[in-house]
C-alpha positions in Angstrom: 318.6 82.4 193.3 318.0 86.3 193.7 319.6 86.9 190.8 317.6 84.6 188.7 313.9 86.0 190.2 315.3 89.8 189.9 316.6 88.7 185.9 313.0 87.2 184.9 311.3 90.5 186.5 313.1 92.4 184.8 310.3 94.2 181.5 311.4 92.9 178.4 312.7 96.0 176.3 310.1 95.6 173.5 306.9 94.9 173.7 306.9 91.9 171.2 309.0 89.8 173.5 310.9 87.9 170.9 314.3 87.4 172.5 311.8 85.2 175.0 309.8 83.5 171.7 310.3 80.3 170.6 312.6 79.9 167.3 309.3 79.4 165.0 307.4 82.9 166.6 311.1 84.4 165.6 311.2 83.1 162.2 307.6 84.6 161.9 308.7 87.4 163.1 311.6 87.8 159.9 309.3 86.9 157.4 306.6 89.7 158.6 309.6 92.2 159.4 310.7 91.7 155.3 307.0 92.2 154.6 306.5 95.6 156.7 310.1 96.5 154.8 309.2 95.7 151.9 305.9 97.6 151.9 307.7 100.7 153.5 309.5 100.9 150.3 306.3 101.9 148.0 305.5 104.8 150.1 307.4 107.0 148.3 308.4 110.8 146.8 310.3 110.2 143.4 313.2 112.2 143.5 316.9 112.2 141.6 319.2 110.3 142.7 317.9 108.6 145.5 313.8 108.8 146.3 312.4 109.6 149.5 311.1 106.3 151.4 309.4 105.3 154.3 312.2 102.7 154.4 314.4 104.6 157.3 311.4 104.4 159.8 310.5 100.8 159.1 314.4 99.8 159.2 314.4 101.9 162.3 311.4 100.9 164.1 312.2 96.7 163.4 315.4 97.2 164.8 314.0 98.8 167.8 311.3 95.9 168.1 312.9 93.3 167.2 316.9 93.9 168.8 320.1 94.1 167.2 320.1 90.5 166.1 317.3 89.7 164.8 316.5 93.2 163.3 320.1 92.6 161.9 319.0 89.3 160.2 315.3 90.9 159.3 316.8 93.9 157.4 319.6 91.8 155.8 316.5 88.8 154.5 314.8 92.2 152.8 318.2 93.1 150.8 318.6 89.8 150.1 315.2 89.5 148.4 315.7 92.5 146.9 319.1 90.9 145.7 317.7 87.7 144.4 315.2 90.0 142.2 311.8 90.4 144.3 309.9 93.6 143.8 310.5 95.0 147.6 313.3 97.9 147.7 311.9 101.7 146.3 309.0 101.8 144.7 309.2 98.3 143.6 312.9 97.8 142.9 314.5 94.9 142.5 318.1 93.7 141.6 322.0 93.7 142.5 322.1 97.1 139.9 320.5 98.8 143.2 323.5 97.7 145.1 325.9 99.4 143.0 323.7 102.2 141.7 323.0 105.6 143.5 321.2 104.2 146.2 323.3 101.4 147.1 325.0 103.5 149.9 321.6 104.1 151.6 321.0 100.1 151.3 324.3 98.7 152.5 323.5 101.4 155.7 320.2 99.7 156.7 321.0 96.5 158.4 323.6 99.2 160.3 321.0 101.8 161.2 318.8 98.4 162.4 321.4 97.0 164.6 321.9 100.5 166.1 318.8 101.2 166.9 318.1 97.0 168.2 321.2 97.7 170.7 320.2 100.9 171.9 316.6 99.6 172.3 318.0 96.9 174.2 320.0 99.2 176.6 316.5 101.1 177.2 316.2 104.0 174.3 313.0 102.5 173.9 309.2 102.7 174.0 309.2 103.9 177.5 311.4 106.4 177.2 310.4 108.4 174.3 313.0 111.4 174.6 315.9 108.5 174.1 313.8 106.7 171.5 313.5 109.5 169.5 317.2 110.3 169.6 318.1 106.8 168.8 315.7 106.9 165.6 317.5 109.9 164.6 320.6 108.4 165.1 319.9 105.7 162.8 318.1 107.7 159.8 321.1 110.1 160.3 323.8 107.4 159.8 321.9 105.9 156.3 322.2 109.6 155.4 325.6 109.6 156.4 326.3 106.7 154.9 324.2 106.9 151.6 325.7 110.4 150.9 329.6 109.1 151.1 328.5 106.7 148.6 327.2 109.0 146.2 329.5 111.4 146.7 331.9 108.9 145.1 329.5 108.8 142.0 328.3 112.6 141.8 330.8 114.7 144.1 330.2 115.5 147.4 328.8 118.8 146.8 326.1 117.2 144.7 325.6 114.4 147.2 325.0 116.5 150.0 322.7 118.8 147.4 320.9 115.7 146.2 321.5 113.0 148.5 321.2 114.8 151.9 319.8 117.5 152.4 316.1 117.2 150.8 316.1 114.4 153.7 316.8 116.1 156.9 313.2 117.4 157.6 311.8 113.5 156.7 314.7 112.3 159.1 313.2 114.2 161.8 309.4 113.3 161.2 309.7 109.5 160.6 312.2 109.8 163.9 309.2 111.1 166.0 306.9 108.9 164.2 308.7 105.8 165.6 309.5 107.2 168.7 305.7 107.6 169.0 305.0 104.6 167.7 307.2 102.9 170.1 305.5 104.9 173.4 302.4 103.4 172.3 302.9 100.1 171.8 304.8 100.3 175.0 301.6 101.8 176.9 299.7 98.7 175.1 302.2 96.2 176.6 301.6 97.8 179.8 297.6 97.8 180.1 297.8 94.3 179.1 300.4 93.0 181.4 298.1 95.3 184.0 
C-alpha cells in the first residue's frame, strides 16, 4: 500500500501530464504535436542541401513533453503527413521525394532524436533540471546531424556533407538546445505555481 501512495506522489516528469490523460486528451495531444511540427518547419534559413529549420527544437521539445512513446507516434504522424503529400516538412514540403532526397537522412532521424529526448525526459533530464535538459536537447539535435550527415554523405561525399550538411548547424544546435531547455524550466516553474 506504501508503494502505491509513494508511486502517485511521485511529480509527473512533464508538465502536460499525458502518460496520466485519458486516450482522447492523448490523441489531442498528436494532432496538436503534428501541428506545432508542422509549423516549426516554415521558420526557416534556405540553404543548399539541406535548409536550416526550427524542426530539431520542436522534434526535441515534443519528445521531451510528450515521452518516448507518444512523441515517437507524434513525430512519426508529421512524416507521415508529410509522406501522404501535406504541406508540413521545410518550408512547406511535401512528398516521399523528401524521403529519399538530401534531407531524408535528417527526417528518418526525427522520430529517433524524439524518443531520445521522451526517455531521457522521463528518467528526469527534464524541466527541472535544466543543466540535463539542455544536454539531452543537444543530444538529440546532435544525433539528426549525425544522422542527416551519413546520409548525405552517401549522396555528396562526406567531406561535402560535413561542409554542407553539418557544420553550418552546430551554432543553431546549441541555441535551439538552450531554447528548449529554457522552455522546458519554465513550463516546469508554471506546473509548480499551479500545483502550489
Amino acid at each position: 500500500m506504501a508503494i502505491v501512495a509513494a508511486s502517485t506522489l511521485k511529480p509527473a516528469f512533464s508538465p502536460l501530464d499525458l502518460q496520466n490523460r485519458p486516450l482522447t486528451a492523448q490523441v489531442g495531444a498528436v494532432v496538436l504535436g503534428t501541428l506545432f511540427l508542422a509549423l516549426s518547419s516554415y521558420v526557416e534559413v534556405p540553404m543548399f542541401p539541406v535548409p536550416m529549420t526550427m524542426q530539431t527544437f520542436a522534434v526535441a521539445l515534443v519528445g521531451a513533453l510528450y515521452g518516448w512513446r507518444l512523441g515517437g507516434i507524434t513525430i512519426a504522424a508529421w512524416l507521415a503527413e508529410g509522406a501522404a503529400g501535406l504541406p508540413v516538412l521545410a518550408g512547406g514540403g511535401a512528398g516521399l521525394q523528401h524521403f529519399a532526397g538530401p534531407t531524408a537522412g535528417y527526417l528518418f532521424a526525427f522520430p529517433i532524436a524524439g524518443t531520445l529526448t521522451g526517455w531521457l525526459a522521463q528518467r528526469g533530464w527534464n524541466g527541472r533540471r535544466v543543466g540535463l535538459a539542455f544536454l539531452s536537447m543537444l543530444a538529440a539535435n546532435l544525433l539528426c546531424l549525425v544522422l542527416g550527415g551519413s546520409w548525405l554523405a552517401v549522396l555528396i561525399g562526406p567531406e561535402q556533407a560535413i561542409v554542407h550538411g553539418v557544420l553550418p548547424f552546430l551554432l543553431g544546435a546549441v541555441l535551439k538546445s538552450a531554447l528548449g531547455a529554457a522552455t522546458l524550466r519554465l513550463m516546469a516553474r508554471g506546473s509548480l505555481r499551479r500545483a502550489g
